[in-house]
N, C-alpha and C positions, 0 to 999 in steps of 0.2 A: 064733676065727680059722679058717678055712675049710681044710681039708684041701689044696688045689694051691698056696696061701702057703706054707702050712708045708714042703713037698714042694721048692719051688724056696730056700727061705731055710735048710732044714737042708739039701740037698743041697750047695747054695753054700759052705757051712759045716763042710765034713764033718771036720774038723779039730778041731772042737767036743769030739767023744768022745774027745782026752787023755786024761788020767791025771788034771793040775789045771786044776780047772775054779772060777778065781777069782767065774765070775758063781754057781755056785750054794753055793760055799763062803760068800761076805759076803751076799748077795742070799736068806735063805730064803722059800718057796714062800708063804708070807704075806705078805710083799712088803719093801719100804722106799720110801721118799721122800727126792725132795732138793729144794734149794732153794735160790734164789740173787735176792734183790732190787739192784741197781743204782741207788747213790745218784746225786746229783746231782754231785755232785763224780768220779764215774768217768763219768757219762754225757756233762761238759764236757770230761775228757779224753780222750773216744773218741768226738770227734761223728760218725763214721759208723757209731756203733751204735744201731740201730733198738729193740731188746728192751731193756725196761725188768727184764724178771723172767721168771727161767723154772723150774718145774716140774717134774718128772721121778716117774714111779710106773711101780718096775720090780715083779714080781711074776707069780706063775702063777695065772693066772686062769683058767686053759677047761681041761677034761680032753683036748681033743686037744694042749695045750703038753707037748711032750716036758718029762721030770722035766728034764734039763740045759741048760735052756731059760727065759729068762723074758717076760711079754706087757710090752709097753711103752705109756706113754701120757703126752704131752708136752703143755706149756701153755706159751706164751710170749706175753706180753704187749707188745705196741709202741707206741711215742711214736704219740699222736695217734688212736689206732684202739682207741675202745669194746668189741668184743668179743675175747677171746683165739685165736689158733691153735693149734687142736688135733691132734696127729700120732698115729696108733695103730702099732702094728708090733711084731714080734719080735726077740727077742735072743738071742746065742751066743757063750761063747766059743771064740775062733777065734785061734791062733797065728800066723797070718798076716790081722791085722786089716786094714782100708787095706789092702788089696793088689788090682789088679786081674789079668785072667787072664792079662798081660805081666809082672806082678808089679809094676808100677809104683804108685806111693801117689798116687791122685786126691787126696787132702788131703793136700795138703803140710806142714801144720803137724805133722798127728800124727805123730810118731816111734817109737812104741814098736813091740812085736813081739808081743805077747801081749794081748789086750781083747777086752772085749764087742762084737761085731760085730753092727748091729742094720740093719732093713729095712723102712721105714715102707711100711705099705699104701697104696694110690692109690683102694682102693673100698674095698665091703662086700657084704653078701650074698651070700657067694661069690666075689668078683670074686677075682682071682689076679694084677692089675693091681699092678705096683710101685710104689712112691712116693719114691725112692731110699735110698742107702743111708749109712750114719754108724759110728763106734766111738763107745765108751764104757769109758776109760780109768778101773779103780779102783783108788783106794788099798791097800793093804796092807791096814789095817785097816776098810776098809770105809766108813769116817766120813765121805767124800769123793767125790767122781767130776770128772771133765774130758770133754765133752759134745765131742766132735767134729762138724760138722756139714759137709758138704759145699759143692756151689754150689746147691745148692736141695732143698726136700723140698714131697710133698702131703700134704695137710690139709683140715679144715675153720677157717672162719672162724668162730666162734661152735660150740654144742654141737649143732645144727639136724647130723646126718650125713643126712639125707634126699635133704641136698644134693648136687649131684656135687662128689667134693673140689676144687682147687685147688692148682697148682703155684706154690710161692712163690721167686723169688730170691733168695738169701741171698747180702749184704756182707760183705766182706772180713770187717770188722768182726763179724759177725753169725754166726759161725761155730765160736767156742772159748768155750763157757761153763764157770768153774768152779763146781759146786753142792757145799753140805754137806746131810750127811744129818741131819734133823731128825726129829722123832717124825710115828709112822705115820697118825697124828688129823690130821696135814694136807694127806694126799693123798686121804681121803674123799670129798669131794666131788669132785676130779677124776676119781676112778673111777668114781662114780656120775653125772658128766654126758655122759661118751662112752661109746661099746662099741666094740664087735669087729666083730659082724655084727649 
């Protein structure tokens, strides 16, 4: 990740340097993975949800990720559409998650006061272009997360990043994932099909 990302998402974040710092307490610099598939019988119960399965690989990847910091890399898969979306970005905890600079909470769903406040990137190569922004609410014990997502984030469709990303609109529905955290052998390959820059 490119030095003027990091510059605008730990700036933004400067609240991050607490005292308790939940993402690098349950989240060590090796990473974790979560994961959450969507059976058929919740997908007839929420027909306006588009994701079938979503992905989540927090961890410090790149030597410029500040230590209290972790690189993010998201996969959701949707009804109908052969290749996944891929989101990259950074993460912090931040005391005042959701909150914009009127203090007011763009995602209404989330409530809390204390989460991982993350910032999907919009490019690569340097670009410093944003991709919006989301929390990441964790459990206590780490075992868990609740994936806040806002009205939209960019991505790539497919692992091709050569591409210019892609702004997606995100449904009502399509916006409160819960994931559990499963073993670290199943986010392998999603780390190795995207990058950074």
């Amino acid at each position: 990740m490119s030095r003027p990302i990091y510059a605008l998402l730990f700036l933004a974040l400067s609240s991050a340097a607490a005292a308790k710092n939940p993402l690098i307490e349950k989240i060590p610099p090796s990473g974790a993975c979560y994961f959450r598939r969507y059976d058929e019988a919740h997908l007839r119960a929420h027909p306006g949800q588009t994701v079938v399965s979503v992905r989540l690989s927090l961890r410090r990847a790149l030597p410029l990720t500040p230590e209290a910091a972790r690189d993010l890399r998201l996969e959701f898969r949707h009804k109908g559409r052969g290749k996944p979306f891929y989101v990259v970005g950074g993460c912090a905890s931040s005391e005042e998650a959701d909150r914009d600079s009127r203090g007011a909470r763009p995602i209404r769903s989330f409530r809390e006061e204390a989460a991982a406040q993350c910032m999907a990137r919009g490019g690569l190569a340097g670009s410093a272009e944003e991709g919006g922004e989301f929390s990441i609410d964790l459990a206590e014990d780490g075992a868990s997360v609740i994936l806040y997502m806002g009205d939209g984030v960019s991505g790539w469709r497919g692992p091709d990043q050569k591409k210019t990303s892609t702004y997606v609109e995100l449904s009502r529905q399509d916006r409160v994932f819960a994931l559990e955290r499963v073993d670290p052998s199943a986010c392998v390959d999603l780390d190795k099909a995207i990058t950074f820059d």
